[in-house]
C-alpha positions as CSV (number, residue, x, y, z in Angstrom):
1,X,121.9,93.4,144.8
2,X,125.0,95.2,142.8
3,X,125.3,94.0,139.2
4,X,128.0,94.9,137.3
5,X,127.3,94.6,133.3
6,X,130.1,94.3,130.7
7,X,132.2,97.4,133.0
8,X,135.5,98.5,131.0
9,X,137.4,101.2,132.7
10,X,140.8,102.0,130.5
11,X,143.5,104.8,131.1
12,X,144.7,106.1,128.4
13,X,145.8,103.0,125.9
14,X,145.3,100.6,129.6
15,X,142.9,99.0,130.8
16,X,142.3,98.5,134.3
17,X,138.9,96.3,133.9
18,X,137.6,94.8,130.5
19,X,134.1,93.6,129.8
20,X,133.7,92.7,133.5
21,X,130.2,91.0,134.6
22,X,128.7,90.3,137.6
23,X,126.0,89.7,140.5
24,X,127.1,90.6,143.9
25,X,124.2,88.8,146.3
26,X,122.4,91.0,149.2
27,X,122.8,90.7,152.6
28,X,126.3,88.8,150.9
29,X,129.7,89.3,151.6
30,X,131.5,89.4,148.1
31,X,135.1,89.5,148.1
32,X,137.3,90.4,145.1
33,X,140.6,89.0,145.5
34,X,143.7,89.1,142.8
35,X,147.1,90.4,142.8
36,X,148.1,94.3,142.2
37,X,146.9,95.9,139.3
38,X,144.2,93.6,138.8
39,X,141.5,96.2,139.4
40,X,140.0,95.1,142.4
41,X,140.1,99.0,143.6
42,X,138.7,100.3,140.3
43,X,135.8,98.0,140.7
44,X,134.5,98.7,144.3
45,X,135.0,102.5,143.3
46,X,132.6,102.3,140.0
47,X,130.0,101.0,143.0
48,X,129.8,104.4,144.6
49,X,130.8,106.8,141.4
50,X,134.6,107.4,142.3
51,X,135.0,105.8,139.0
52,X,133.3,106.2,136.0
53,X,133.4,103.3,134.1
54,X,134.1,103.7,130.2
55,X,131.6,101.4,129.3
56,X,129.4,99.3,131.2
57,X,126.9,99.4,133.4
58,X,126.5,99.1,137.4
59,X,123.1,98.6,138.8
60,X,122.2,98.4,142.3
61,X,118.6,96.8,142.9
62,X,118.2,97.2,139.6
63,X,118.9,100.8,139.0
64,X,122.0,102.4,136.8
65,X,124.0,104.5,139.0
66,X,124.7,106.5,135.9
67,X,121.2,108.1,136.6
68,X,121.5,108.7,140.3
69,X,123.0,111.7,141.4
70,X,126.7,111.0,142.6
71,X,126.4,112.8,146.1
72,X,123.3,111.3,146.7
73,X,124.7,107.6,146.0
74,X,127.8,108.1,148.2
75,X,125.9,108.9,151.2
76,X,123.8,106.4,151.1
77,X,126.9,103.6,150.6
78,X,129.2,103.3,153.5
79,X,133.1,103.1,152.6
80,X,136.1,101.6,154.3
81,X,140.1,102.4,153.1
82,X,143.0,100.7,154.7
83,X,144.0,104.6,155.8
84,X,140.9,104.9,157.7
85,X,141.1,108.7,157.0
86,X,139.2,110.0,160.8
87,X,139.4,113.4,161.0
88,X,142.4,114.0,163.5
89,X,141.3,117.1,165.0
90,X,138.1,115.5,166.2
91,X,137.2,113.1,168.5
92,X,135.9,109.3,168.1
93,X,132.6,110.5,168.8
94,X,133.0,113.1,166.7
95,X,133.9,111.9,163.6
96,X,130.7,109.2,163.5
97,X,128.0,112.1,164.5
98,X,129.8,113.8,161.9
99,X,129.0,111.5,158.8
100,X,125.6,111.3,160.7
101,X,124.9,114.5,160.4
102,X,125.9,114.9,156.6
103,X,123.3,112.1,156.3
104,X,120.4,114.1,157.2
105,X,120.2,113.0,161.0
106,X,119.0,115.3,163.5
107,X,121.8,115.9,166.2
108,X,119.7,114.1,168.6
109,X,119.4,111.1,166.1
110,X,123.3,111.3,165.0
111,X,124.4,111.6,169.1
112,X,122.3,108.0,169.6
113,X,123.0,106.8,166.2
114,X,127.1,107.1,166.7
115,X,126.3,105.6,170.3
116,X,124.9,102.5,169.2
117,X,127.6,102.2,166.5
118,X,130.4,102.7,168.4
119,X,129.6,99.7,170.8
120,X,128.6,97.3,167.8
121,X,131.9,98.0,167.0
122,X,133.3,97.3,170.7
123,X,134.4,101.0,171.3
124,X,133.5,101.7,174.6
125,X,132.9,104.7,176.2
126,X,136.1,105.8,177.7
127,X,137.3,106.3,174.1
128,X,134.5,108.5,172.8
129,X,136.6,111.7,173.8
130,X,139.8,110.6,172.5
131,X,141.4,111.7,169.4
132,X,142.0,109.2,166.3
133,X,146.0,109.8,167.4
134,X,145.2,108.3,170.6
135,X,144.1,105.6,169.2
136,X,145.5,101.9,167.7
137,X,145.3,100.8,164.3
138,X,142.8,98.4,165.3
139,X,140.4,100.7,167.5
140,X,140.7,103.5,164.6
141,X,139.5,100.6,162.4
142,X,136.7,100.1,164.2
143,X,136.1,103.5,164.4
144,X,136.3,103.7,160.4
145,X,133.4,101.0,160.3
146,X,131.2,103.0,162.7
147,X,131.7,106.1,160.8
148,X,130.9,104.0,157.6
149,X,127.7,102.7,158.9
150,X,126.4,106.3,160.5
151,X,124.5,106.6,157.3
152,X,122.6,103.9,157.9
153,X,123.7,102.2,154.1
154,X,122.9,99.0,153.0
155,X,126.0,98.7,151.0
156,X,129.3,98.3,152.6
157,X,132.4,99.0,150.2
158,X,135.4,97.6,151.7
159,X,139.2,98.4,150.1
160,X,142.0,96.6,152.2
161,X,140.0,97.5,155.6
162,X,142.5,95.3,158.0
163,X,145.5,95.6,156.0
164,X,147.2,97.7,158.2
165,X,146.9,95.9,161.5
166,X,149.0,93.5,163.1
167,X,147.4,89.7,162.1
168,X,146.0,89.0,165.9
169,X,144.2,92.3,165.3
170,X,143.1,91.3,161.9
171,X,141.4,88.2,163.1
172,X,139.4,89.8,165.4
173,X,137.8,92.3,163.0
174,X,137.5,89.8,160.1
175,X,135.4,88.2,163.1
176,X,133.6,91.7,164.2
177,X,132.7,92.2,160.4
178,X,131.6,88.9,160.0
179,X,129.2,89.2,163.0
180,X,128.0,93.1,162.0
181,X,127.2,91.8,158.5
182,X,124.6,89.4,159.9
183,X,123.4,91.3,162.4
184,X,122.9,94.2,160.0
185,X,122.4,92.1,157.0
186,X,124.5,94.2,155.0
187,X,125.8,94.1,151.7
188,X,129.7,94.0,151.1
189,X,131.9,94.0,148.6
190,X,135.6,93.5,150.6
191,X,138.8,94.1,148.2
192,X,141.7,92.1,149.4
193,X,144.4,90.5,148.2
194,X,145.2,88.2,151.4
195,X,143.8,85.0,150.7
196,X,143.3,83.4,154.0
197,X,140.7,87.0,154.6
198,X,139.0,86.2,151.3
199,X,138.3,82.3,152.2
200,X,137.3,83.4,156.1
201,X,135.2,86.2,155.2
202,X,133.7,85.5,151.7
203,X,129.9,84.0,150.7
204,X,131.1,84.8,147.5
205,X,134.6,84.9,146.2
206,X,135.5,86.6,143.1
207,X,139.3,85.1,142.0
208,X,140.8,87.9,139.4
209,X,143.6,88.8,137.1
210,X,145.0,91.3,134.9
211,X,141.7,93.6,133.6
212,X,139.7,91.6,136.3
213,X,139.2,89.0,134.5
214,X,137.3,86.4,135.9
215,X,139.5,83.5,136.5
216,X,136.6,81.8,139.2
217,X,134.2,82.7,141.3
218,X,131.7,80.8,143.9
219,X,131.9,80.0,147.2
220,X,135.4,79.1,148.6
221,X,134.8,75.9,149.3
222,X,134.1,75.2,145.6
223,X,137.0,77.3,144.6
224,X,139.5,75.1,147.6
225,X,138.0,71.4,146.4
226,X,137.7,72.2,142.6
227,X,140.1,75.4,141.2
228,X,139.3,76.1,137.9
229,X,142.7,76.3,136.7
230,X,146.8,76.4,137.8
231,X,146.6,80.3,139.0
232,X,143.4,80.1,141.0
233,X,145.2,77.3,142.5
234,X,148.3,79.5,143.0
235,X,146.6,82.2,144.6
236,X,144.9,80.1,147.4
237,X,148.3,78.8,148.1
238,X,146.7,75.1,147.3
């Protein structure tokens, strides 16, 4: 469980999140969904230490990060960009056994961990030698998620992961995340500002504005039949 407790994160004389609360569920996909410069980003970074919040707490299983060592944390949380960021210079294999190996994994265990990985993700093996250039946007996706869960995390930070893909594409790793996330009963907090992704993918949805406030959050089909006010509404396209 990740709890976020009265977070404020300002910028100078901005703030980018103010007094923001709340419980993302385990084994739950939470999505955070509002329109640019809502904080959405600032948010699933405070999760893993990118940010430190100005005040505020965030807990995970009831434990302040602000105790845990920051290196530590991050390689025990797996992370997903909309730039997928793989190493170009190494192969697909590569780059999972890689992160693997940073975990602490023997090279035997990284070599079958990355295996196994690879074809949750549907990468089969005539792509392990390939390079990331060789690649489409949607395989180097998949890739990405591999590489995120080589460390074995049960936290899955998401930032935009499909928004770079053509929408077939899209669909069919909403749908490959959806089935990984109960397989691996992970916990996900998915950033997006799309909202047909946040009401496919969401157990939770999180409906923000300016400073992330919270303008409504529960599950999508209480946000769709009852929207707590005229921007909810507009965002949902309702």
């Amino acid at each position: 469980m990740i709890e976020f407790i009265d977070v404020t994160k300002t910028y100078g004389e901005d703030s980018a999140v103010s007094g923001f609360s709340l419980i993302a569920p385990s084994g739950k996909i939470t999505v955070l969904m509002g329109l640019s410069g809502s904080g959405k980003t600032t948010l699933l970074r405070a999760v893993n230490k990118l940010v430190q919040p100005t005040a505020g707490s965030v807990l995970i299983d009831g434990n302040d990060i602000a105790n845990l060592d920051s290196v530590v944390l991050r390689r025990s949380i797996g992370y997903v960009m909309q730039e997928v960021g793989l190493l170009p210079h190494k192969s697909v294999l590569d780059n999972v056994t890689l992160i693997a190996n940073i975990a602490g994994q023997t090279k035997d265990e990284a070599l079958n961990n990355a295996l196994e990985l690879l074809e949750l993700v549907g990468i089969d093996g005539s792509f392990h030698d390939r390079f990331p250039g060789q690649l489409s946007g949607g395989q180097q996706q998949r890739v990405g998620v591999a590489r995120a869960l080589a460390i074995k995390p049960n936290i899955l930070l998401m930032d935009e992961p499909f928004g770079s893909v053509d929408p077939i594409v899209r669909e069919e790793l909403q749908d490959e995340l959806v089935r990984i996330q109960r397989q691996l009963s992970l916990t996900i907090i998915l950033v997006t500002h799309d909202r047909y992704e946040a009401i496919k993918l969401a157990d939770q949805l999180v409906v923000l504005s300016k400073g992330a406030k919270i303008e409504q959050a529960g599950a999508p089909k209480d946000l769709i039949e009852k929207p707590a006010n005229k921007f909810v509404q507009k965002l949902l396209g309702l």
